[in-house]
NUSEMI-957662 format. One record per residue (C-alpha): residue in three letters; x, y, z; residue number from 1. Coordinates in Angstrom, 3 decimals. Layout:
NUSEMI-957662
ALA X Y Z NUM
...
//
This chain:
NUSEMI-957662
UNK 137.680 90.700 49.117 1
UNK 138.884 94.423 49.934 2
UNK 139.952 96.792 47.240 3
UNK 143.523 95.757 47.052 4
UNK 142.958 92.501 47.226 5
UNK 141.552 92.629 43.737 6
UNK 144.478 94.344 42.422 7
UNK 147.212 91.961 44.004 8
UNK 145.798 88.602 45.693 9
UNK 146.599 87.937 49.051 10
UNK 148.844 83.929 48.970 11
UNK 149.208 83.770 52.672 12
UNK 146.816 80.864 54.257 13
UNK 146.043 82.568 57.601 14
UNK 143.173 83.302 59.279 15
UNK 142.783 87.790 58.622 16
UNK 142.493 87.910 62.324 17
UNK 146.453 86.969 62.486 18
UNK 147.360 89.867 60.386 19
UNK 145.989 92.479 62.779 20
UNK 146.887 90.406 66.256 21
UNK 150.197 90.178 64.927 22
UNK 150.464 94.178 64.896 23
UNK 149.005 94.628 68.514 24
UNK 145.524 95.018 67.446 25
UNK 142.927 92.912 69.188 26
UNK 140.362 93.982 66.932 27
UNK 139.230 95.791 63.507 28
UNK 136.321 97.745 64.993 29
UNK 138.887 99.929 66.838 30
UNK 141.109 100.897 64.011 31
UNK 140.156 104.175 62.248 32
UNK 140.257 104.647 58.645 33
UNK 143.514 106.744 59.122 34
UNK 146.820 105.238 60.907 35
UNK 149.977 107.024 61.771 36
UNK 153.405 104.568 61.691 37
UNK 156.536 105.207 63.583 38
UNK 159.612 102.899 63.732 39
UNK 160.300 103.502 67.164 40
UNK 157.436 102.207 69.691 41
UNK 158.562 105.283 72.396 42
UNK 157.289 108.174 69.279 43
UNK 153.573 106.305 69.705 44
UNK 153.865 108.289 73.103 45
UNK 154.705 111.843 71.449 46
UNK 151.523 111.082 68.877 47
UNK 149.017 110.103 71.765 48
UNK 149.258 113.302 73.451 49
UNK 147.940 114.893 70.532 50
UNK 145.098 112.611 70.720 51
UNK 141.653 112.795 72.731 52
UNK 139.845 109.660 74.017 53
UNK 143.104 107.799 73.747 54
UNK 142.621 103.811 73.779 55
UNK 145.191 101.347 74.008 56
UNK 145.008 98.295 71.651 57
UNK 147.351 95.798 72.807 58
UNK 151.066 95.741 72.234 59
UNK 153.342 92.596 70.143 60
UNK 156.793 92.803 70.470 61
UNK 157.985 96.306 68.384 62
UNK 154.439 97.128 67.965 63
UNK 152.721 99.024 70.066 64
UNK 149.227 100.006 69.011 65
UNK 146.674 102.701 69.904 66
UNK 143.397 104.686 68.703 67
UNK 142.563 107.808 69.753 68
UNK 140.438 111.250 68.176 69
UNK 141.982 114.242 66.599 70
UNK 139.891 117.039 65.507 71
UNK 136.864 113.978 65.274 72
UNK 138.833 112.128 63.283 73
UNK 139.424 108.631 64.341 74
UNK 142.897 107.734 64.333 75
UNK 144.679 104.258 65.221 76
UNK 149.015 104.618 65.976 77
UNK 150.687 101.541 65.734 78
UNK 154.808 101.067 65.409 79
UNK 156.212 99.185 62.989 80
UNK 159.278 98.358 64.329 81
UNK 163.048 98.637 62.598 82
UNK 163.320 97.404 58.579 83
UNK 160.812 96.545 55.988 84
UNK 159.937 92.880 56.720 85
UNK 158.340 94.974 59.997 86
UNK 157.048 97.554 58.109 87
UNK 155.528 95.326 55.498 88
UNK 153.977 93.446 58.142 89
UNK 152.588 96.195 59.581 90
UNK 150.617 97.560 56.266 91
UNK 149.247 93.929 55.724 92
UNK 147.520 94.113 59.166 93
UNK 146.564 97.563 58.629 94
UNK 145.208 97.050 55.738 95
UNK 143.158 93.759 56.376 96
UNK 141.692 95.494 59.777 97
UNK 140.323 98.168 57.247 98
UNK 142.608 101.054 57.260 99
UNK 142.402 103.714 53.731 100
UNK 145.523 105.747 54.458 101
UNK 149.113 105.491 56.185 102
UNK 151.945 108.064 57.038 103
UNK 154.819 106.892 58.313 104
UNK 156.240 109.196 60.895 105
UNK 160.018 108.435 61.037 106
UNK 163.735 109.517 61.237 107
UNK 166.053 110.114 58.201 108
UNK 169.788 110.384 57.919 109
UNK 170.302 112.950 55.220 110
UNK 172.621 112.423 51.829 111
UNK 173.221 116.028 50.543 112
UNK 175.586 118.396 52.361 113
UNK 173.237 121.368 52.689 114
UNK 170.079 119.407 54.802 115
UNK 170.335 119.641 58.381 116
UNK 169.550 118.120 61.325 117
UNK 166.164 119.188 62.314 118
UNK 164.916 119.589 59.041 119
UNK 162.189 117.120 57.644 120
UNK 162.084 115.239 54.333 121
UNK 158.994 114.477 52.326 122
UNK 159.471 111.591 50.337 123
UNK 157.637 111.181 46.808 124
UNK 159.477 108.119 46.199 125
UNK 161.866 105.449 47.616 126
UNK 164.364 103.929 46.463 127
UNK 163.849 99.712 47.025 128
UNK 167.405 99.228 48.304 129
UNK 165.133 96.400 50.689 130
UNK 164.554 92.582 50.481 131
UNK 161.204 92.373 51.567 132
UNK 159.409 94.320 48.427 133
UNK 161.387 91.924 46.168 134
UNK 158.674 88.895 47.939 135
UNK 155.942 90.922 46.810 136
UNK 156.986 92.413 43.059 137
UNK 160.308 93.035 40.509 138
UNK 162.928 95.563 41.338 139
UNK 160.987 97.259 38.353 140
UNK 158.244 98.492 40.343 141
UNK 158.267 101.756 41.646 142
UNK 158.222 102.293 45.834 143
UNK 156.105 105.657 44.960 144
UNK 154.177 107.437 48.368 145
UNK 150.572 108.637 47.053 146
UNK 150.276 112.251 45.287 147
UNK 147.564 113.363 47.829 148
UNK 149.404 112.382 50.731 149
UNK 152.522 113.873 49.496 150
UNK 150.203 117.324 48.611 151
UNK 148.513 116.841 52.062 152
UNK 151.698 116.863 54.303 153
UNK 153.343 119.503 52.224 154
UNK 150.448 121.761 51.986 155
UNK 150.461 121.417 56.138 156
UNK 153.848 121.816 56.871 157
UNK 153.889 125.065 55.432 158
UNK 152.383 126.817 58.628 159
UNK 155.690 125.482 60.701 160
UNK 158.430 127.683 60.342 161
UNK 160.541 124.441 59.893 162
UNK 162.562 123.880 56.476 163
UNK 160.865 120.695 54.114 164
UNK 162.454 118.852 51.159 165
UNK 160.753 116.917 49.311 166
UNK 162.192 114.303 46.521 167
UNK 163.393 110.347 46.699 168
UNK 165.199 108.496 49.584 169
UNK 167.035 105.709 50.078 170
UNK 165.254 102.693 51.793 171
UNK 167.691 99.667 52.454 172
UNK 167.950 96.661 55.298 173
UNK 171.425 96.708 56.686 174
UNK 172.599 99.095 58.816 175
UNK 175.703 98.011 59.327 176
UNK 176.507 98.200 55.088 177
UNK 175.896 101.910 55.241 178
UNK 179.321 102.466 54.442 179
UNK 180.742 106.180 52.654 180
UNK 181.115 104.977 49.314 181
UNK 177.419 103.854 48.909 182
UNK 175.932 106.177 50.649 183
UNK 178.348 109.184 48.348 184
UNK 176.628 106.912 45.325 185
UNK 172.762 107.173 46.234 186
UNK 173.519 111.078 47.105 187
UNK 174.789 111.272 43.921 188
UNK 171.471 110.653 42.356 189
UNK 170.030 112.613 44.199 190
UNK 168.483 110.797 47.255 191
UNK 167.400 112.984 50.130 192
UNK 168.299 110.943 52.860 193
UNK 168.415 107.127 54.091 194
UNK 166.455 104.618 55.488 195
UNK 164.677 101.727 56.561 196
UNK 160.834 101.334 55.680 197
UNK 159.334 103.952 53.094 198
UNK 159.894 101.721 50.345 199
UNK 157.917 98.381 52.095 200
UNK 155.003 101.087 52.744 201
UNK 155.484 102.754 49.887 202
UNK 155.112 99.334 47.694 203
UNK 152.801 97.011 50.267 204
UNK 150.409 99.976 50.601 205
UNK 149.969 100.519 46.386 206
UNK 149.510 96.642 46.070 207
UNK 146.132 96.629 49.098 208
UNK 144.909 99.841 47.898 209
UNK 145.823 102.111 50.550 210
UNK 147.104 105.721 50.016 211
UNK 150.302 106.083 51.838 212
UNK 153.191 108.484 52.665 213
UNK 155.689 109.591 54.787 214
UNK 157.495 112.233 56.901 215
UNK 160.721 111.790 58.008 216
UNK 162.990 113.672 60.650 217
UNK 166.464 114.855 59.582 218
UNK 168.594 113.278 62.782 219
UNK 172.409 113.081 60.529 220
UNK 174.218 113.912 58.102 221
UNK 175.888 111.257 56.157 222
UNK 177.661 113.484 53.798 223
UNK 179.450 115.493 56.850 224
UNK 179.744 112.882 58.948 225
UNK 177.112 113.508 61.479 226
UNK 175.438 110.067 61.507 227
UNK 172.626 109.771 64.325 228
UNK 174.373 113.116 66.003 229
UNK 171.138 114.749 66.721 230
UNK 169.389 111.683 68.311 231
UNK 168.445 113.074 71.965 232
UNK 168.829 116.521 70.859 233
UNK 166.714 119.098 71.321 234
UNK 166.358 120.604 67.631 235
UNK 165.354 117.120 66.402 236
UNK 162.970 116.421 69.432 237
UNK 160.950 119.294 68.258 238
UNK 161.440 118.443 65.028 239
UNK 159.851 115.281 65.365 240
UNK 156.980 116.790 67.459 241
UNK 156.155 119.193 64.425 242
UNK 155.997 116.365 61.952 243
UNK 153.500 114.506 64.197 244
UNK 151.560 117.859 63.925 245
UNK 151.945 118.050 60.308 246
UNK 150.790 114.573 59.833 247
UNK 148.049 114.671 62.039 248
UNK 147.132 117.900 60.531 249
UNK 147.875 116.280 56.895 250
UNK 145.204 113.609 58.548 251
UNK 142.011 116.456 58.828 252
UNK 142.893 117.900 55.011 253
UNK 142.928 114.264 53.731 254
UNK 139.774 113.226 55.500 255
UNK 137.947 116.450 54.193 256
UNK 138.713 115.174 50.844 257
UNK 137.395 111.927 51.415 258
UNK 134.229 112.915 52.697 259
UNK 134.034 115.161 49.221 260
//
């Protein structure tokens, strides 16, 4: 039994080897300890050229899985794919092929008027607008990223001259029900931005015992009306290749720690 395992028991009835074969993996002896998580299968191509002795794993549908070396450090990329039943997937076979710590490198549509597009969100929390978390626990639990990721991605971004909020967003499943008047309510209290994943990492990640976290890509504005108007732009194509940076460089702090 792993770490997590004690915490929250696993009820599936399949063999482990599923969990990680269903994510593109073909076997636990080439995933590193640390794993970086896009959405979108095409960003595990901006986060291997940042890697050395790049490997690929196999690829499953949305996921598209790799390991490669930064710095020493042995890294594995996989994508999760759109929505958290994908995402929650993807942190079960992580976790059962023996990864410690997950950041999810995404895209976020932002819910307060003064965030642009290009800027990047840290999120400390999500907000479990999802169904898939409500499989696993109550509404009552908390989708909450882990304090030393959080610190570790912050503390990194800082050498970017690239503007970072931190603070909650808005995870939910349906695209298509992002209309005005909900997303004018979740800005309301507060939320950062929108979308699709954090909270099934954020919650799936707590329950096996891995630390996990996110940074996320301004690419809209909700509030102004700008919804997916950077996408192909260049401000939030560099934007996204400086949070890859960031996390991989969020990656060495965390592993120093570790080895502490």
């Amino acid at each position: 039994m792993k770490n997590g395992d004690l915490m929250f028991p696993k009820v599936h009835r399949f063999p482990d080897k599923i969990g990680w074969k269903a994510i593109g993996i073909s076997s636990p002896e080439d995933v590193g300890k640390f794993a970086l998580v896009p959405g979108d299968p095409k960003r595990v191509e901006k986060i291997i050229q940042n890697l050395n002795d790049v490997t690929k794993l196999g690829e499953v549908r949305e996921h598209v899985a790799y390991t490669g070396y930064y710095d020493g450090i042995k890294i594995t990329v996989v994508s999760s794919g759109m929505g958290t039943p994908n995402a929650a997937l993807t942190v079960e076979g992580l976790h059962i092929a023996g990864v410690k710590i997950i950041i999810r490198v995404g895209t976020t549509g932002a819910l307060q008027k003064e965030i642009n597009i290009g800027d990047l969100i840290i999120p400390i929390a999500a907000i479990r607008g999802d169904g898939a978390t409500r499989e696993y626990v109550p509404y009552k639990y908390p989708a909450v990223a882990d304090i030393d990721v959080v610190n570790a991605l912050y503390d990194a971004s800082k050498k970017y001259n690239i503007p970072v909020h931190r603070g909650i967003v808005w995870t939910h499943d349906a695209l298509f029900m992002e209309s005005r008047k909900r997303a004018e309510f979740w800005s309301k209290t507060g939320a950062l931005g929108t979308e699709m994943e954090c909270s099934a990492i954020f919650t799936v990640a707590r329950l096996r015992g891995i630390k996990a976290g996110a940074i996320l890509a301004v690419d809209g504005n909700l509030m102004r009306g700008e919804q997916f108007s950077g996408h192909g732009s260049e401000k939030l194509n560099e934007s996204i290749n400086t949070e890859i940076k960031i996390a991989l460089d969020a990656v060495v702090s965390l592993a120093k720690n570790i080895e502490k």
